[in-house]
C-alpha positions in Angstrom: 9.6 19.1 6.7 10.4 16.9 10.1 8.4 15.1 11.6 7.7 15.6 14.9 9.5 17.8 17.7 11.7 14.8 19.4 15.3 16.2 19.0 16.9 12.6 18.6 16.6 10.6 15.7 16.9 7.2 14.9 16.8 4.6 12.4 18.5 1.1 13.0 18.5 0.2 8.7 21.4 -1.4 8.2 21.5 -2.8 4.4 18.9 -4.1 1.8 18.6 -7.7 0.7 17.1 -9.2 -2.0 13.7 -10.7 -1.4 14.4 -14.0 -3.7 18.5 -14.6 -3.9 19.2 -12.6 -0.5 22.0 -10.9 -2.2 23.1 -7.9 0.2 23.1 -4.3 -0.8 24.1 -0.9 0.9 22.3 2.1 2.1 24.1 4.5 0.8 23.6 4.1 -2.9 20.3 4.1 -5.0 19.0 0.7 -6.0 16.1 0.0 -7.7 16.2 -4.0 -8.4 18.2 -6.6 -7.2 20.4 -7.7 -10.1 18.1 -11.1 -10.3 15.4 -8.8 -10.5 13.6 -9.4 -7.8 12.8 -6.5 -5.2 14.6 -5.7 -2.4 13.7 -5.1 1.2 15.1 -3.2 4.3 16.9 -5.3 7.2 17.1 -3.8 10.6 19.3 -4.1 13.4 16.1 -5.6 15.9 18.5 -6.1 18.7 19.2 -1.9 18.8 15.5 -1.2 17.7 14.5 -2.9 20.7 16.6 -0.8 23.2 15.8 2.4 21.6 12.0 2.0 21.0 9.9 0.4 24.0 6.4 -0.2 22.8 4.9 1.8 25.9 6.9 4.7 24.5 4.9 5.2 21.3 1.7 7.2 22.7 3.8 9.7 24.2 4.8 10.3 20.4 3.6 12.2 17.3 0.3 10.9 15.6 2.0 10.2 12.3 3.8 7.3 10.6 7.1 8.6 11.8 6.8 7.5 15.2 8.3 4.2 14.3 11.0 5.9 12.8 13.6 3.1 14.4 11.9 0.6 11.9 12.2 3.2 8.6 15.3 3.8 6.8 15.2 7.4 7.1 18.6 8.5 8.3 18.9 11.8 9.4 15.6 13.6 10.6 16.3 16.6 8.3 15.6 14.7 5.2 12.0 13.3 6.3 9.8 15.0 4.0 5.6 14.9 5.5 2.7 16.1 5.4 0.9 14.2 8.0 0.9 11.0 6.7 -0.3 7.7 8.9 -2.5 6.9 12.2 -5.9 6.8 10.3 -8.7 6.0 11.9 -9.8 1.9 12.4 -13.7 2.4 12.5 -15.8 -0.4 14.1 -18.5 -1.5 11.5 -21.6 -2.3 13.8 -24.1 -2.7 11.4 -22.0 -4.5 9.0 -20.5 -6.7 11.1 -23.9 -7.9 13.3 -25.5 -8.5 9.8 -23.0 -10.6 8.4 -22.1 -12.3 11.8 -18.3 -11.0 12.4 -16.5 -8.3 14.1 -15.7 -6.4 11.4 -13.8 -2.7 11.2 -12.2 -1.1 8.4 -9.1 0.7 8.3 -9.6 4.0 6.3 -6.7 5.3 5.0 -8.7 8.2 2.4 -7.6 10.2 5.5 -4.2 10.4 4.4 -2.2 13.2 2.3 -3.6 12.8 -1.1 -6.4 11.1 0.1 -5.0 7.8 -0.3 -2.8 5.2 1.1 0.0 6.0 -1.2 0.8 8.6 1.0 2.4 6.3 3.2 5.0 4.3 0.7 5.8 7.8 -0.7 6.8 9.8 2.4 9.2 7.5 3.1 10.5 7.1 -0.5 11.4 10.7 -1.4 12.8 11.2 1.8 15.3 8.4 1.4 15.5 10.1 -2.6 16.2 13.4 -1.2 18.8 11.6 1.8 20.3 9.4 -1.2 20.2 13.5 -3.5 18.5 12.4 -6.5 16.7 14.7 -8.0 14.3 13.5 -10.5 11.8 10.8 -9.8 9.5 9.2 -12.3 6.5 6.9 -11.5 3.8 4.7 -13.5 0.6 5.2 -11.7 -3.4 3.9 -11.9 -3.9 7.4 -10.1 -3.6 7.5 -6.4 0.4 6.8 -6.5 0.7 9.9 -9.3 -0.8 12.1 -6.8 1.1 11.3 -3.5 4.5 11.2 -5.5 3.6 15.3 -7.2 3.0 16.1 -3.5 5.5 14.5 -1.5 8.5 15.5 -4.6 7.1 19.0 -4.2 7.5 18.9 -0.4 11.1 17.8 -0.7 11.8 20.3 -3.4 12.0 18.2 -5.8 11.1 17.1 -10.0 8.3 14.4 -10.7 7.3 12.8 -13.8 4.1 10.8 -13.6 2.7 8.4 -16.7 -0.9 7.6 -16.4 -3.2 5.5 -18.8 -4.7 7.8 -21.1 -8.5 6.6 -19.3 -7.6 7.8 -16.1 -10.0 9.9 -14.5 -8.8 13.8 -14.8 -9.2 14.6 -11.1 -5.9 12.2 -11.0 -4.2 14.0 -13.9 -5.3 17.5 -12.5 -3.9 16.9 -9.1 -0.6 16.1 -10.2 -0.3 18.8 -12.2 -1.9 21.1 -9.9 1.3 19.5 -7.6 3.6 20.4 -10.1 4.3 17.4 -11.9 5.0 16.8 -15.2 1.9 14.2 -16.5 2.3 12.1 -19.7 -1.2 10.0 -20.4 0.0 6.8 -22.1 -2.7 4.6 -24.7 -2.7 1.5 -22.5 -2.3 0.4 -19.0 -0.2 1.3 -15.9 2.3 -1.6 -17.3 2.5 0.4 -20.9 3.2 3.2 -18.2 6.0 1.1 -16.7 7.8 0.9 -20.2 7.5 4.8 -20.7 9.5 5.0 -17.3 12.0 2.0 -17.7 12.6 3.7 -21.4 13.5 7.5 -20.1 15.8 6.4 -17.3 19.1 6.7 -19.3 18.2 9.7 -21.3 16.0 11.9 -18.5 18.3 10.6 -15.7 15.3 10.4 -13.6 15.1 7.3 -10.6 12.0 4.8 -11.3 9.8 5.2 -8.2 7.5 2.2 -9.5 5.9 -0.2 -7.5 8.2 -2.6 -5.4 11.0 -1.5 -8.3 12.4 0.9 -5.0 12.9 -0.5 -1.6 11.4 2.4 0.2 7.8 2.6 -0.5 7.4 -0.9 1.0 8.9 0.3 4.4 6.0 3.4 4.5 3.3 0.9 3.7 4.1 -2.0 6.4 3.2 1.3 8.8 -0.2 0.1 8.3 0.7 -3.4 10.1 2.5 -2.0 12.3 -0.4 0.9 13.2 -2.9 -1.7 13.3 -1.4 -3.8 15.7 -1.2 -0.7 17.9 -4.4 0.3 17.5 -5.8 -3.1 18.2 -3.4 -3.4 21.3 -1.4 -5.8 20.1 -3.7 -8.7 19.2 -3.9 -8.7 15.7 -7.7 -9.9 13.9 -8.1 -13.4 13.0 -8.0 -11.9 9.0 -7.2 -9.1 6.9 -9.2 -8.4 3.7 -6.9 -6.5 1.5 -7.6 -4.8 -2.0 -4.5 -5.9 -4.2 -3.0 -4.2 -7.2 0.5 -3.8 -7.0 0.6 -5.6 -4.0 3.1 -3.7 -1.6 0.3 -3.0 1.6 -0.1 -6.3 2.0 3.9 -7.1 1.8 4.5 -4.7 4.1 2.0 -5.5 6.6 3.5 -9.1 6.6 7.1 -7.5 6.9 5.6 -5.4 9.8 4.5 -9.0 11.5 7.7 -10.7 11.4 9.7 -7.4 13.0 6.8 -6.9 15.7 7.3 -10.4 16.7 10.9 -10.2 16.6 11.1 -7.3 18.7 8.7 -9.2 21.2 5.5 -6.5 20.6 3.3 -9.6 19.3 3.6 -13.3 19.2 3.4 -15.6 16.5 -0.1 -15.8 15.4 -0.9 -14.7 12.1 -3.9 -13.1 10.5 -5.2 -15.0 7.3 -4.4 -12.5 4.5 -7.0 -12.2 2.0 -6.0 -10.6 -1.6 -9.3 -9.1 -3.4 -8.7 -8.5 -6.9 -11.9 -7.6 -9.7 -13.7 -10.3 -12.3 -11.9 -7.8 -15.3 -8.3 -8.0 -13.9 -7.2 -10.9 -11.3 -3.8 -12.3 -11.9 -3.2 -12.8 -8.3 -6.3 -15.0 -7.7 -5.4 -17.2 -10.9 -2.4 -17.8 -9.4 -3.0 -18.6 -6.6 -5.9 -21.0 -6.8 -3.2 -22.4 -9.5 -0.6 -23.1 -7.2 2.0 -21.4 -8.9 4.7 -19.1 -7.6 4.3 -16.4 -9.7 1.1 -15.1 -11.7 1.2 -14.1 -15.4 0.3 -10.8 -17.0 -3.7 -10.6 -17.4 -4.9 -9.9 -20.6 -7.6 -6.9 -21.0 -7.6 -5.9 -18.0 -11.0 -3.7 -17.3 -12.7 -2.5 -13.9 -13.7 1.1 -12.6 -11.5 0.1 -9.3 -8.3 2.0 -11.1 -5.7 0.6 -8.4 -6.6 -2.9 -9.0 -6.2 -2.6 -13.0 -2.8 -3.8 -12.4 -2.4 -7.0 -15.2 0.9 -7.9 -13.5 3.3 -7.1 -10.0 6.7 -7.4 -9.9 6.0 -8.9 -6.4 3.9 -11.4 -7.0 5.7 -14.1 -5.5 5.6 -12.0 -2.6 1.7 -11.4 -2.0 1.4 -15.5 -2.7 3.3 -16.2 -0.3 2.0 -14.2 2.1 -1.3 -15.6 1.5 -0.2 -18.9 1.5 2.0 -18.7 4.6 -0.7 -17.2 5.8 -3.5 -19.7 5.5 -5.2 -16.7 3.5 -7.3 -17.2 -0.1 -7.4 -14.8 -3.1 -11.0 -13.2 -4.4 -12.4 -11.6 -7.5 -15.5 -9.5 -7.3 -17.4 -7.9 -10.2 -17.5 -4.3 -10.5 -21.0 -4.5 -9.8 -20.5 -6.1 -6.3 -18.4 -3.3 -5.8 -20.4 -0.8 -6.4 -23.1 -2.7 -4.3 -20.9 -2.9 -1.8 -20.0 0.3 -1.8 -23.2 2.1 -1.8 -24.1 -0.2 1.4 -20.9 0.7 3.2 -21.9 4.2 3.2 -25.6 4.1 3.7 -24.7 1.9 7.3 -21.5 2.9 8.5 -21.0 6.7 6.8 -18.0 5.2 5.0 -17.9 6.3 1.2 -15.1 4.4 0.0 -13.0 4.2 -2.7 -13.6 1.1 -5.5 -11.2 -0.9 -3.7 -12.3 -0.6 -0.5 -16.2 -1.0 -1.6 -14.7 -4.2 -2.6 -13.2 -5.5 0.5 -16.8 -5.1 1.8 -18.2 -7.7 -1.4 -14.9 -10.1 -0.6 -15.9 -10.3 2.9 -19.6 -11.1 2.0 -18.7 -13.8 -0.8 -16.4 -15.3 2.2 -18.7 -15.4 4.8 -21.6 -16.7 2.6 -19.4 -19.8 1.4 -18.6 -20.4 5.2 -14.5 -19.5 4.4 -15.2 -16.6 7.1 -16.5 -18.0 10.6 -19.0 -16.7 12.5 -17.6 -14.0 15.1 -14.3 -13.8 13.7 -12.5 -10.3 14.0 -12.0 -9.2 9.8 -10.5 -6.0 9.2 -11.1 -4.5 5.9 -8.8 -1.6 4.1 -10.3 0.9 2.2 -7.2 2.4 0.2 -8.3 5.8 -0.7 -11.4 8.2 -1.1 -14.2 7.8 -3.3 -13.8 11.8 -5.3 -11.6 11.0 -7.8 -13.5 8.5 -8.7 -16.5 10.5 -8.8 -17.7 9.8 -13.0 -17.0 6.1 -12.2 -19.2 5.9 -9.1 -21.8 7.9 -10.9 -21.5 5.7 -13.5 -21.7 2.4 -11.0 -24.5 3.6 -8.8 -26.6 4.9 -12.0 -26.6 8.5 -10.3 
């Protein structure tokens, strides 16, 4: 299961702290929420990280997610649990990007374990499970999440329970499955899900693996910052177009900035976050064009982009603040600019993404067109996952 050949390992995690009341908790027990229930996030020693890990250092290392391993919480290499997991590609967009009057790439993370970006935020979550010996871990999940946690428990050796809305697409349901998992399809949505997990803590003893409800997933997904820094040497673009459910990628990204800077690998400018959300489900981009700190649960939520059928995130005062911080804005697109989007992301650039990636691609053109994107800017745009699971909602989209 270890990653990579190096014979030393190290992690400099010191404690977690609670990302609204900064209440202080250890390592060495499992947490789920802060008692104020807010989530909570790793802190680092920066001062060691930066003696043990010189930026130059990281080509001569594996080609995975694990090559930061200073700034994960992993302990001991023989608990890291992978399967290959991080250094996707960042494809230039040429085509796109000289049509629309930006330098635009897209970071493709369908590449991944699973096909999806969950791989990341799940690697480094059952590892610390297995490190922490817990032995039974239960998740709500649009799809994607199901999948990577069925893989990642059955590297480690251990049991998952996934609870997916009753609509999923099968090719989600199957894979788990397939993975070993135990699958439950719930009437409702991923937050009905929630409840089923929340409910069957005390009498299944299993540990909630939900979205920002662990600390750990957070730490795989800010790998994506932290990679794309690397990948652009160090300069990071002018804005990042994001597809937001849950929210956690784009909360770990801006985690990622603040420790790059601190350990002197960037300086202080910012990208301007950009949260994408659909028409049928947007509770981040009510909020935020309301001004208020946290957004409320969306009612009927609908769209064919599963991961974005999310009517509420624990961390929504997170993402906001990010975005505001940030100088960033919040979007909804239709499913039919999606799948517009999508079809013309593959017909130029080769790029079949997922529903949430196509819809980066229709964010980016309603910002450029209302002059919120400026001409030649450098836009990076995240496709989350691969388009095959959602094969009967494509066909259904595109009219195939």
């Amino acid at each position: 299961m270890t990653a990579g050949t190096d014979s030393v390992w190290h992690s400099t995690a010191l404690d977690l702290e609670c990302t609204r009341c900064s209440t202080v908790l250890p390592l060495d027990a499992p947490h789920n929420l802060c008692t104020c229930g807010a989530p909570l996030s790793t802190r680092y020693d920066l001062d060691a990280a930066r003696r043990l890990l010189l930026r130059t250092a990281l080509a001569e290392r594996p080609a995975d997610l694990w090559r930061y391993r200073e700034l994960l919480p992993v302990g001991q290499a023989k608990y890291c649990v992978t399967l290959g997991e991080g250094m996707t590609p960042l494809l230039d967009l040429p085509r796109l990007g000289a049509r629309a009057g930006l330098r635009l790439a897209l970071k493709d993370e369908s590449l991944n374990p699973t096909n999806s970006f969950k791989a990341r935020g799940m690697a480094t979550a059952v590892s610390r499970a297995l490190e922490l010996g817990l032995e039974h871990l239960a998740i709500p999940s649009a799809g994607n999440a199901g999948c990577a946690l069925a893989a990642y428990a059955a590297r480690a050796g251990l049991r998952a329970t996934v609870f997916m809305p009753a609509d999923t697409s099968r090719e989600f349901a199957d894979e788990c499955r397939v993975l070993g998992a135990e699958v439950e399809m719930v009437d409702g949505l991923i937050n009905d899900c929630a409840e089923r997990v929340l409910a069957g803590r005390a009498t299944h003893g299993w540990f909630d693996m939900s979205t920002l409800k662990e600390p750990y997933r957070l730490e795989g997904k800010k790998t994506l910052g932290l990679e794309l820094a690397e990948q652009m040497n160090w300069t990071l673009p002018d804005v990042i177009v994001y597809p937001t459910g849950g929210g956690t990628g784009l909360v770990g990204m801006w985690k990622a900035f603040d420790e790059m800077q601190r350990l002197g690998w960037i300086d202080a400018r910012r990208p301007r976050m950009v949260t994408v959300q659909a028409t049928g489900c947007q509770p981040m981009v009510r909020a935020f064009h309301a001004g208020t700190e946290r957004a409320a649960m969306w009612e009927n939520a609908t769209t064919f982009a599963l991961g974005l059928r999310v009517p509420g995130a624990v961390g929504d005062f997170l993402i906001l603040r990010a975005l505001r911080d940030s100088h960033g804005t919040a979007i909804a697109v239709s499913d039919a600019s999606m799948a517009r989007a999508g079809r013309e992301l593959a017909a130029t650039e080769g790029v079949f993404a997922s529903p949430e990636g196509a819809a980066t691609w229709a964010a980016a053109l309603e910002l450029r067109a209302a002059g919120w994107l400026r001409d030649g800017e450098s836009v990076v745009l995240f496709n989350t996952g691969g388009w095959y699971k959602y094969a009967e909602g494509w066909r259904q989209a595109l009219g195939l």
